[in-house]
C-alpha positions, 0 to 999 in steps of 0.5 A: 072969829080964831079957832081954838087949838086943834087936838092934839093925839093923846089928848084926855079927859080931865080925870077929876072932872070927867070933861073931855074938851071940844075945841069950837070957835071962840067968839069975841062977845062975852055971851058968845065966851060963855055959851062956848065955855058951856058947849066946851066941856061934854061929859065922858063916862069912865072906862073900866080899865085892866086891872078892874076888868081881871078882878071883875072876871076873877070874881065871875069865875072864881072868888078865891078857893072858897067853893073847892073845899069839896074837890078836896073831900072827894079827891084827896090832895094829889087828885084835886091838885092834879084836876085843878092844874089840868082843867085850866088848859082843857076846859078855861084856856079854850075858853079864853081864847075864843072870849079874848078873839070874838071880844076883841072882834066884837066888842059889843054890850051884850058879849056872847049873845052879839057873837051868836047872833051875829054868827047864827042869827036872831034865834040861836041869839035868843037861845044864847041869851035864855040859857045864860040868864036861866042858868043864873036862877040856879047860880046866883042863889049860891052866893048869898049862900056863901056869904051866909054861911060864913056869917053864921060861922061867928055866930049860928044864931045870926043866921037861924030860921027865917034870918038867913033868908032875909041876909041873902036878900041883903046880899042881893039888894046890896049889890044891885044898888051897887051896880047902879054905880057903873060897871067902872066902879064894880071893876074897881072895887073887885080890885080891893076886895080881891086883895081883902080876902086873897090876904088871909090865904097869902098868910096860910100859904106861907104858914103852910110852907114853913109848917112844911120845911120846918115841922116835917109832918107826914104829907098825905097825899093820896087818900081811897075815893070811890068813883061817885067822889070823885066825879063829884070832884071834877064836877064841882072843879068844872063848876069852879072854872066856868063863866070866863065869858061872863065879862063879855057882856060889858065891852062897851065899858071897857077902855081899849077893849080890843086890847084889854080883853085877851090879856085879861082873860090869860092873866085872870086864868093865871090868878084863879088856878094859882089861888086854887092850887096854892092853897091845897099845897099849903094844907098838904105840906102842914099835914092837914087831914082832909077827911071830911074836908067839906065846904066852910071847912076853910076856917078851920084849916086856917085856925090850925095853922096860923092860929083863931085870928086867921080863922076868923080873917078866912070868914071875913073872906068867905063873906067877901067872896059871896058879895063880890061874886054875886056883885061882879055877876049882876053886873054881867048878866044884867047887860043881856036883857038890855042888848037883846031889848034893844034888838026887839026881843025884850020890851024896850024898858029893859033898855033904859039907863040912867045917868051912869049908863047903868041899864037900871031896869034890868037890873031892877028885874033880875034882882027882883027875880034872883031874890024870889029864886032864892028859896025854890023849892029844890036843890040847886043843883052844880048839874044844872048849872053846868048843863044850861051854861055848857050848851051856852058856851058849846054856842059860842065856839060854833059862832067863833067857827061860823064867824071865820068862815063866813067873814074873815075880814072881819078885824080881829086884834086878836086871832085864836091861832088858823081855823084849824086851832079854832075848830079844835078850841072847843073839843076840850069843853064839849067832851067835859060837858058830855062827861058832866051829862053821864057823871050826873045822870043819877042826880035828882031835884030834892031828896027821894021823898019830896014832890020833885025828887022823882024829877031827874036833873038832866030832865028838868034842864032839858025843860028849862032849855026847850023853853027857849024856842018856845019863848022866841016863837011867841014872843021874841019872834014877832016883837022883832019883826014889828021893830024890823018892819019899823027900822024899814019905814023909817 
């Protein structure tokens, strides 16, 4: 027998095939070529690489300035520009950061409930995990939403009555067989549908600057807002910047995933407040008004300037936005049951994959929950997604925190500055999440006359977070202890 060449470093894939080679004995019989030919080629599963990895966080983040529209109504231009530029260094850089360390450090399917568990143990894990998949009953259902929205803005009758329900059901069967495709094909197409509906607005920029330099209208940018408007404004703008760790939980499908993390998160924090700012500067320097500038008021603004065809572009965009955000986000999501089945506390179907490594099941299930979530019988409410998702993330700092001190010899590509700088990286967030506590403490679940508009938020997301302990201690906890007791015997 001669051995075939040995590797050489650098060697990859073939990239149409899939095929990586491994390089065996060549044996002289023509069956023995054969069966080596057949062992040779072992199927490799694509990476998502660094560009999809910051299209797939800027549509779990952002989507374009499609849901900002509101900042603007209560805060005026010089206040919503001011918001949006501050909040990126308070509230997402923070974030970043301790997302680009602990991901680099651990890059493990299941993101943030890994670092928490692993820092905090299984409990605190589960609490991670309970918080992140309850917040996204109230998160997901908005972005059908989107999408229908700006549908019936070509036609109302499109999405009246019982319409709208079944295209937001659409949404979410759509997307959950688009997931099946693999999180690498989920990174590519954000890429595309990004630069789609990013499009529009590049043209009303740039109309937006020369109405600015050529018409010299009156700019203005300070209007009367009341206290209540503009905490609705912070709110809304907090609301807007969150869910950086979302792209976490996809780090075994992320090529280089120690390198590509950190740069995606700065790059992509880069992205979603260029494309926040940008577009309010435009409205200010063609004169725009923003009285009563609410959401699905893009179309309009974007008509004034550049005319109906970029009105309509602008629709097309906010329906590519509903899709893509809530398409990049079951793929985030969908990971959390399948890392937490496989640690004993889900039941182990939610582990299942098919051919593409596409957790299947669980993709299944959480369609299936976000479809019957969409028609819940009360507001979903900003104050309590912020709520549930800040706690999450409150979790993550600490195990950023615990894991320097308890193994700082743990690897870690990228180091968020001394421990020190890691323990002041989460002040920022915890101090805007205690101002979202008292900002919403007013809100309610529905309106005064229903059955639950006597239902505080803030209490009802409480409710939703004591159920996590709960769960863990009648569930979770003994699954755990049968699978550990197992893994022991074996």
């Amino acid at each position: 027998m001669e051995p075939f060449p040995q590797p050489r470093v650098g060697d990859e894939p073939h990239e149409k095939s899939g095929l990586r080679p491994i390089f065996l004995f060549k044996q002289q019989s023509f069956i023995g070529r054969f069966t080596i030919v057949q062992l040779a080629l072992k199927p490799v599963r694509r990476k998502m690489r660094m560009l999809p990895l910051i299209a797939a966080t800027f549509f779990m983040v952002s989507g374009g300035p499609y849901a900002i529209e509101d900042i603007l109504g209560g805060a005026g231009f010089a206040r919503a520009v001011v918001i949006l530029l501050v909040l990126p260094f308070v509230w997402s850089l923070p974030t970043a950061l301790m997302i680009g360390e602990l991901a680099s450090a651990l890059p493990a399917e299941g993101g943030f409930y890994i670092w928490v568990r692993r820092a905090l143990g299984p409990f605190w894990g589960y609490q991670e995990g309970w918080l992140s998949l309850s917040a996204s009953i109230f998160d997901m259902a908005i972005y059908p939403a989107i999408f229908v929205l700006y549908l019936g803005k070509f036609n109302p009758a499109l999405t009246n009555d019982w319409k709208e329900y079944v295209w937001m059901v659409a949404v979410v069967v759509l997307c959950c067989a688009w997931n099946l495709r693999g999180a690498p094909a989920v990174g590519e197409d954000s890429v595309w549908l990004s630069a789609l509906l990013l499009a529009p607005f590049a043209i009303f920029v740039a109309l937006g600057v020369w109405h600015g330099v050529a018409r010299h209208p009156a700019v203005h940018w300070s209007q009367p807002a009341s206290e209540s408007a503009l905490s609705t404004a912070i709110l809304v703008a907090l609301w807007n910047y969150m869910g950086w760790d979302n792209a976490s939980t996809v780090a075994q499908e992320v090529e280089n995933p120690q390198r590509n993390y950190p740069r995606a998160m700065i790059l992509a924090t880069i992205v979603v407040a260029v494309t926040y700012v940008l577009p309010l500067l435009a409205m200010a320097l063609a004169g725009l008004s923003v009285e009563s500038f609410s959401t699905g008021d893009w179309m309009t603004a974007a008509a004034t300037i550049g005319g109906p065809l970029l009105g309509i572009a602008v629709v097309v965009g906010g329906m590519i936005t509903g899709v893509g955000m809530f398409n990049a986000l079951v793929m985030s999501y969908t990971r959390l049951p399948t890392a937490m089945a496989e640690d004993g506390m889900l039941p182990r179907v939610f582990a299942r994959r098919n051919g593409r490594g596409v957790p299947w099941v669980s993709v299944l299930a959480c369609g299936l929950a976000w479809a019957l979530a969409l028609k819940l019988p009360f507001e979903r409410l900003i104050s309590i997604d912020l709520i549930l998702y800040g706690t999450s993330l409150l979790l993550e700092f600490v195990a950023l925190v615990v894991l320097r001190i308890r193994e700082p010899r743990l690897e870690r590509p990228f180091r968020a500055g001394n421990l020190a700088f890691a323990c002041a990286l989460g002040v920022g967030p915890a101090a805007l999440i205690a101002y979202a506590l008292w900002a919403s403490r007013g809100d309610r679940l529905m309106q005064a006359n229903s059955t639950w508009g006597s239902v505080p938020a803030l209490l009802f997301a409480l409710c939703v977070g004591l159920l996590g302990p709960l769960l863990y201690w009648f569930t979770a906890a003994p699954r755990a202890r049968r699978l550990a007791a197992a893994q022991a015997t074996d």
